[in-house]
C-alpha positions in Angstrom: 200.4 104.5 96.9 196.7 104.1 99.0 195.3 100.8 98.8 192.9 102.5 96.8 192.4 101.5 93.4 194.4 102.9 90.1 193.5 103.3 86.8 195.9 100.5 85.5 197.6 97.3 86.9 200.9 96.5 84.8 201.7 93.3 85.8 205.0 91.7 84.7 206.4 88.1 85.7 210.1 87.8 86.2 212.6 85.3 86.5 216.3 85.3 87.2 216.2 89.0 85.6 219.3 90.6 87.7 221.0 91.6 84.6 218.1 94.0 83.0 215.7 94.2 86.0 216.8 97.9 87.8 217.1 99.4 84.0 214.2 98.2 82.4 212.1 99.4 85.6 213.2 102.9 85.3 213.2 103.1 81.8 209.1 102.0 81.9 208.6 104.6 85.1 210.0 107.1 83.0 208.0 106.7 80.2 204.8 106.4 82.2 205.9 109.9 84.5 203.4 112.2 82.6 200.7 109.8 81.5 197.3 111.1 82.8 196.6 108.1 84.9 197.0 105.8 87.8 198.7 102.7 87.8 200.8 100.2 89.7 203.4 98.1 88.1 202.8 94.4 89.8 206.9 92.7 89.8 205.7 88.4 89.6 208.7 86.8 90.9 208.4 83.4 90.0 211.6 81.0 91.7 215.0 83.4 90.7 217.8 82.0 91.9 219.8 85.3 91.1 219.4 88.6 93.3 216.7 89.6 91.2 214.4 89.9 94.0 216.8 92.2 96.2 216.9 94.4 92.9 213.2 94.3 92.6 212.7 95.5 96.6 215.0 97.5 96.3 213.7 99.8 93.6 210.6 99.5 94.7 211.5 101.0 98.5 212.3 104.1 96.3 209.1 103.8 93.7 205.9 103.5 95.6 204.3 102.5 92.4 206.2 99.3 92.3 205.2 96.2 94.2 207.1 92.9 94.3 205.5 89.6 95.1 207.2 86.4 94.9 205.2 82.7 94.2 208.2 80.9 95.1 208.9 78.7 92.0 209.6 79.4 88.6 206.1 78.9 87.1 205.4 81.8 84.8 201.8 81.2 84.5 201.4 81.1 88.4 202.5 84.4 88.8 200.9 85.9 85.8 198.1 85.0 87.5 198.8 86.0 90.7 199.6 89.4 90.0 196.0 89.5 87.7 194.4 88.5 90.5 196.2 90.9 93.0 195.8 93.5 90.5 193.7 96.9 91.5 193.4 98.2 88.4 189.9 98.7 86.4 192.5 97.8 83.2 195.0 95.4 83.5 198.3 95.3 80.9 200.4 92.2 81.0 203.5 92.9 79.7 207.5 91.4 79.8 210.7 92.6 81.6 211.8 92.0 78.1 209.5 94.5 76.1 207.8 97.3 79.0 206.5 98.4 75.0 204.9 101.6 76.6 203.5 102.0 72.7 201.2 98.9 73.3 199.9 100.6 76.2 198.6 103.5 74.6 197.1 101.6 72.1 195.2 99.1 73.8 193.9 101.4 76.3 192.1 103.4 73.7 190.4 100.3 72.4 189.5 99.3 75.9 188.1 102.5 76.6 186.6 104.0 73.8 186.9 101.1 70.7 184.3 98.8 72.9 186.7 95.7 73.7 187.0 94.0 77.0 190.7 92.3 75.8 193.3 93.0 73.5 196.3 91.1 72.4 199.4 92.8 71.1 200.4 90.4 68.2 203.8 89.9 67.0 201.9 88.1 64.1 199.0 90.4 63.5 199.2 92.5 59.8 201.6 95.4 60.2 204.0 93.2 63.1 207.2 93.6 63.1 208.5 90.5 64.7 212.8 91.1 65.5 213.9 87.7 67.3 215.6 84.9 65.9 214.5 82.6 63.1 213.7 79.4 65.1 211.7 81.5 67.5 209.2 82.9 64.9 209.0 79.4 63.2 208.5 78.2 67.3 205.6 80.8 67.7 203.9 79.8 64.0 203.9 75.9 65.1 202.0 76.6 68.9 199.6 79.1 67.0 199.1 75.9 64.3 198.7 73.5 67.6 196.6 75.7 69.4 194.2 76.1 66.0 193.8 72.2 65.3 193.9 71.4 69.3 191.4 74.4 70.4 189.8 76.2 67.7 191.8 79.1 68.0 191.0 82.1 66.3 194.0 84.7 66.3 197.6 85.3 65.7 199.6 85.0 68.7 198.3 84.2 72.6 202.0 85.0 74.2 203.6 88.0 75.2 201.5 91.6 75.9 197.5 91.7 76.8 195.3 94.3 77.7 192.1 93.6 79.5 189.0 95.1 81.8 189.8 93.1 85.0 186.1 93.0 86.2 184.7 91.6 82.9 187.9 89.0 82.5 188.5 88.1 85.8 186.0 85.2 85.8 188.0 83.8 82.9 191.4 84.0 84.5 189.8 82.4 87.7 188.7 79.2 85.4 192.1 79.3 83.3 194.1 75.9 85.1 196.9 75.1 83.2 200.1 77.1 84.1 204.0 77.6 83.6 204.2 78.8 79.6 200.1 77.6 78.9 198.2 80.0 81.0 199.0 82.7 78.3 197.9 80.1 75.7 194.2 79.3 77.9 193.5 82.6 78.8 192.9 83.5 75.4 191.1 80.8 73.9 188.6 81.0 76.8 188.7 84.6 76.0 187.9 84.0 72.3 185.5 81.1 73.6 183.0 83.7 75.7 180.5 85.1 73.7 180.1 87.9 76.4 183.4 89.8 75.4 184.9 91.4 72.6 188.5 90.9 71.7 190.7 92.2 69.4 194.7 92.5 68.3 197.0 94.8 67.6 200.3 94.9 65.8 203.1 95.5 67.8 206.9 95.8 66.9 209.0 93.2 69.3 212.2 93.8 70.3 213.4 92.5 73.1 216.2 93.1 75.8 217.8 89.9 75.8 217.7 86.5 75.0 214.9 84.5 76.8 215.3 83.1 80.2 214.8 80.0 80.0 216.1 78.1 76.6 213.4 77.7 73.8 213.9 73.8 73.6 213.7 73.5 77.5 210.1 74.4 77.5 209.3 71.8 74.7 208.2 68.8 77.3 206.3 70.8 79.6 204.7 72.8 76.8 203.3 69.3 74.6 202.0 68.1 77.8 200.3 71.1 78.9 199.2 71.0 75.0 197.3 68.1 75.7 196.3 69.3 78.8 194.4 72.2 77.4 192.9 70.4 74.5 191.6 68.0 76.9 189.7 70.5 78.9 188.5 72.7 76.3 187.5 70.0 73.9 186.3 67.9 76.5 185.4 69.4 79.8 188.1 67.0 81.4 191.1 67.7 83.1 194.2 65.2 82.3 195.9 66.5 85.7 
């Protein structure tokens, strides 16, 4: 591919994915053979310890489309924003090795395009979601959306998982965004719902996903209550607790 730019930028963060990596690629290449657009799909290694990112260069030495960047530790919302920032793309779609929910792409593209929105969030809480993992994740997801509502006014359903967004008019919101690991997602779409300037919307989606997550649910508690605090600080406040 030129180093011209493409239509659309899928980006999609992975760590220690060896197991799905190589299917999930060319299942989501497939599906996007006969769309009637450009894009790159933007592979955000974040610290594997696995041979994910041999599997990643690999299939992208045979898919031109594919490009592989690594940040070199396991920070999920350093390379999510990483690979928005090295994103080409006049749309950008953030998306999971998990999900590649080619359904969402469709969707959210039309709303960028011709519904008048400059972001769109593809809810797993929105009306009409069907929402297909465990019990204690849902109840997980319902508690950060509570936290996030009392802590930073926010105004949707979910801020994890797939986004859609017109780089040039939300790039100056992902350049102010400072808290990482699992809280970018989180501060990229308050600040979003914050800016008077764009309009931003959700969209139902169904989740299923490939596998179990990555990195174990209560793992990320710590790290996620402090960066809680973190963000509430600075959005609240104007001060960062760093």
């Amino acid at each position: 591919m030129s180093a011209d730019a493409v239509d659309v930028s899928i980006v999609i963060p992975v760590y220690n994915e060896e197991g799905i990596l190589s299917a999930a690629l060319a299942d989501l290449t497939e599906k996007l053979s006969d769309v009637d657009w450009t894009y790159e799909i933007l592979v955000a290694e974040n610290g594997s310890t696995d041979a994910t990112v041999e599997i990643a260069t690999q299939f992208s030495e045979r898919h031109p489309e594919v490009q592989v960047f690594s940040t070199g530790e396991p920070n999920y919302g350093k390379a999510l924003k990483t690979g928005i920032l090295k994103a080409r793309g006049t749309y950008v779609i953030c998306d999971e090795i998990d999900l590649c929910d080619t359904a969402f792409y469709h969707v959210a593209l039309a709303q960028l395009r011709h519904g008048g929105f400059d972001f769109v969030v593809g809810s797993k809480r929105a009306k009409g979601a069907r929402d297909r993992r465990p019990g204690y994740r849902r109840a997980a997801t319902t508690v950060l959306n509570g936290m996030l509502k009392v802590a930073t006014g926010f105004q949707g359903t979910d801020t994890h998982g797939l986004k859609a967004f017109r780089r040039d008019s939300v790039l100056p919101v992902v350049e102010a965004c400072v808290v990482d690991k699992d809280m970018f997602a989180s501060e990229l779409v308050v600040r979003v719902h914050r800016d008077e300037s764009l309009r931003w919307t959700e969209v139902p989606i169904d989740l299923v996903e490939k596998r179990p997550p990555s990195i174990h649910l209560f793992k990320r508690v710590p790290n996620v209550l402090r960066n809680m605090v973190r963000l509430t600080a600075i959005i609240r406040f104007g001060r960062d607790l760093k």
